[in-house]
C-alpha positions as CSV (number, residue, x, y, z in Angstrom):
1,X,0.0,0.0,0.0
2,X,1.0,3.5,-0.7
3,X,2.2,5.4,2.4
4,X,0.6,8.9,2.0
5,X,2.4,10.4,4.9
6,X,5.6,10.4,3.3
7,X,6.9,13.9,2.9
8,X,7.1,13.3,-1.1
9,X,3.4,12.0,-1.3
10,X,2.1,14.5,1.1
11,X,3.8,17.2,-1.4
12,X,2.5,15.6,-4.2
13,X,-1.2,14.9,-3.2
14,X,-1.3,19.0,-2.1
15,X,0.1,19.6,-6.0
16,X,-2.9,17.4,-7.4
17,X,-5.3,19.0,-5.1
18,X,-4.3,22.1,-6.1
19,X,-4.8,21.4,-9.5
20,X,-8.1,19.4,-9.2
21,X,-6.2,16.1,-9.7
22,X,-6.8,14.5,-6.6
23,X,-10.3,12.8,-5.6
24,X,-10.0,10.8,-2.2
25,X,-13.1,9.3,0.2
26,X,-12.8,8.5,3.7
27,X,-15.6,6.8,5.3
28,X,-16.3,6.8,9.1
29,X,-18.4,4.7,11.2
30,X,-19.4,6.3,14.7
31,X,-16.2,8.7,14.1
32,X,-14.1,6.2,12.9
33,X,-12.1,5.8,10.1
34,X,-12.7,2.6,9.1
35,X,-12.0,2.8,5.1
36,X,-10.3,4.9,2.5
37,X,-9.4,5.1,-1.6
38,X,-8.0,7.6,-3.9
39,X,-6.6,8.6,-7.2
40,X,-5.5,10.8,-9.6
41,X,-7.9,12.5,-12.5
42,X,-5.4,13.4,-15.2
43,X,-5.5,13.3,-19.0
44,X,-9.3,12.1,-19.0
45,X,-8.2,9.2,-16.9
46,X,-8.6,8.4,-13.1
47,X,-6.1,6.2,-11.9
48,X,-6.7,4.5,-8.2
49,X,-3.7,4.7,-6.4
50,X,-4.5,3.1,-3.4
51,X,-7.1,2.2,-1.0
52,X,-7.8,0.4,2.3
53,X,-9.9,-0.7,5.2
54,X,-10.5,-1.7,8.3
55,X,-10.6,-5.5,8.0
56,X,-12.9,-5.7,11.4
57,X,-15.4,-5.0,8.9
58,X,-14.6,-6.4,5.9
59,X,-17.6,-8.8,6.0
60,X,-19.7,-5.5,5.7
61,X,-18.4,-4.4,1.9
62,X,-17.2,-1.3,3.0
63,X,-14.9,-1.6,0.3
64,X,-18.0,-1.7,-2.4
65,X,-19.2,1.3,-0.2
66,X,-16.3,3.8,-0.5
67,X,-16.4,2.3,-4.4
68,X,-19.6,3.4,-5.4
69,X,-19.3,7.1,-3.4
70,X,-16.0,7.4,-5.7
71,X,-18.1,6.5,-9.0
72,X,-21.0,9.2,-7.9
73,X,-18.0,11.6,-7.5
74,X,-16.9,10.7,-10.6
75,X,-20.5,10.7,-12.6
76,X,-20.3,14.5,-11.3
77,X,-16.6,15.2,-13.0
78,X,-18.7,14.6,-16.3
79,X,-16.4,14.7,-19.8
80,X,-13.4,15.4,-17.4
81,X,-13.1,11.3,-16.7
82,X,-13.6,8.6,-19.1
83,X,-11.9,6.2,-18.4
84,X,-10.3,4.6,-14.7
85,X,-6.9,2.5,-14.8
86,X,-7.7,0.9,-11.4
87,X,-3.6,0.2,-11.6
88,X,-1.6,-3.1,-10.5
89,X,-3.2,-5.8,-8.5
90,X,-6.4,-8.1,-8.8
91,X,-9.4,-8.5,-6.4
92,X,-12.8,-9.2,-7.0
93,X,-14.5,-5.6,-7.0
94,X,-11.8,-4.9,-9.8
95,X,-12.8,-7.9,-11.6
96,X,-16.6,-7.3,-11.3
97,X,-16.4,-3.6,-12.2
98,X,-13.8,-4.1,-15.0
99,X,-14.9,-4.4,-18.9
100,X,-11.0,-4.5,-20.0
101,X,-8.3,-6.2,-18.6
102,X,-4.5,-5.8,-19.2
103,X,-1.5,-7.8,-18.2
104,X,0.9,-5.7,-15.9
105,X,4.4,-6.4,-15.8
106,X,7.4,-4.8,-13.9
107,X,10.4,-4.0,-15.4
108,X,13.9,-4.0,-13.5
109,X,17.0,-2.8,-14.1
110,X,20.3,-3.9,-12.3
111,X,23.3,-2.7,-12.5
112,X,25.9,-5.6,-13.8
113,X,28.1,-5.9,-10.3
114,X,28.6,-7.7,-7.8
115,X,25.6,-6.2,-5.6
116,X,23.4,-5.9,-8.8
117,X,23.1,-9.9,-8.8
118,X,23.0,-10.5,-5.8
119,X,19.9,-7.6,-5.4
120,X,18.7,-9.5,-8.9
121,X,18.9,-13.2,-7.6
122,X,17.4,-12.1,-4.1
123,X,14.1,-10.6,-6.0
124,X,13.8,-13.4,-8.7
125,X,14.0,-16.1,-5.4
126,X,11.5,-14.2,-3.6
127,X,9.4,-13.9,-6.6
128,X,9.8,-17.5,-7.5
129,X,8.6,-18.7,-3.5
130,X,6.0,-16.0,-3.9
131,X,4.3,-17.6,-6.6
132,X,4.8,-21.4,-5.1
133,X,3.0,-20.3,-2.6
134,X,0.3,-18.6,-4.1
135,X,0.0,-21.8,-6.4
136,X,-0.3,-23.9,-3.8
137,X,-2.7,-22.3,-1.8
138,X,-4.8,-21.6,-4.8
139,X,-4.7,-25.4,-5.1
140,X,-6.3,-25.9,-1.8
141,X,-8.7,-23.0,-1.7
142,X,-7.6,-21.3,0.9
143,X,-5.9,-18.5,-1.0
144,X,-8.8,-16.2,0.1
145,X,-8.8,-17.6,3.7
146,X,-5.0,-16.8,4.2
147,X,-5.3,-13.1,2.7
148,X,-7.9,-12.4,5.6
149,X,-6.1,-14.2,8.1
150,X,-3.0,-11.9,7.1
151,X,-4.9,-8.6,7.0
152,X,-6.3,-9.4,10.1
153,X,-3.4,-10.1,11.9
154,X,-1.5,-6.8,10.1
155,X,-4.6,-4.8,10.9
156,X,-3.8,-5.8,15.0
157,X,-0.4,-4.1,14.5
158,X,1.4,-7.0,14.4
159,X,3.6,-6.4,11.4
């Protein structure tokens, strides 16, 4: 996830307010924060740069919640949007709201030392276990189970 807090996006998310770039939700329950999203509006095309919630109530949608105030907001913008890149990763509200999907790839360039290969062979291995595991748990359904068993226990402030 994003970290807005960061003194370069903090400086960049006042520049695209500024501008009328920026379009961010927050939504509270009882005075809490308990979900947020936003993106960029540039060149006739929003792009979600991140969002996030609570996951003590991610059995209420509030994801498809904080969605749908973001299309209303976006209805309003009229001519000014048509289309929205919802950027890298997969999840089913992306999948369900999507009409056009694209393969993402990432690029890397190391330099050719010593610390370049070993910086390249770290990243390739961590890739290669990344998607073992992802395989394997896909194989015994419980892909889905293990996301919300991390969230929840990253949400607790254990990581």
């Amino acid at each position: 996830m994003v970290c807005p807090t960061t003194i370069g996006w903090r400086s960049s998310l006042k520049a695209a307010a500024r501008k009328g770039y920026f379009l961010g939700h927050n939504l509270y329950v009882d005075g809490k924060a308990v979900a947020f999203h936003y993106g960029f509006n540039y060149a006739s095309t929003f792009f979600m740069i991140d969002g996030g919630y609570d996951p003590v109530w991610s059995k209420s949608q509030i994801g498809v919640v904080i969605f749908c105030e973001m299309l209303k907001d976006i209805e309003k913008c009229g001519d000014r949007i048509a289309l929205m890149d919802y950027m890298n990763g997969r999840n089913a509200l992306k999948e369900r709201t999507s009409n056009v999907v694209s393969a993402e790839r990432n690029y890397y360039l190391f330099r050719r030392t010593v610390v370049g290969s070993i910086y390249y062979s770290s990243l390739k291995s961590m890739n290669r276990a990344s998607d073992s595991i992802t395989r394997f748990l896909g194989r015994l359904n419980l892909a889905d189970r293990t996301k919300t068993l991390v969230r929840n226990w990253t949400g607790r402030g254990h990581i």
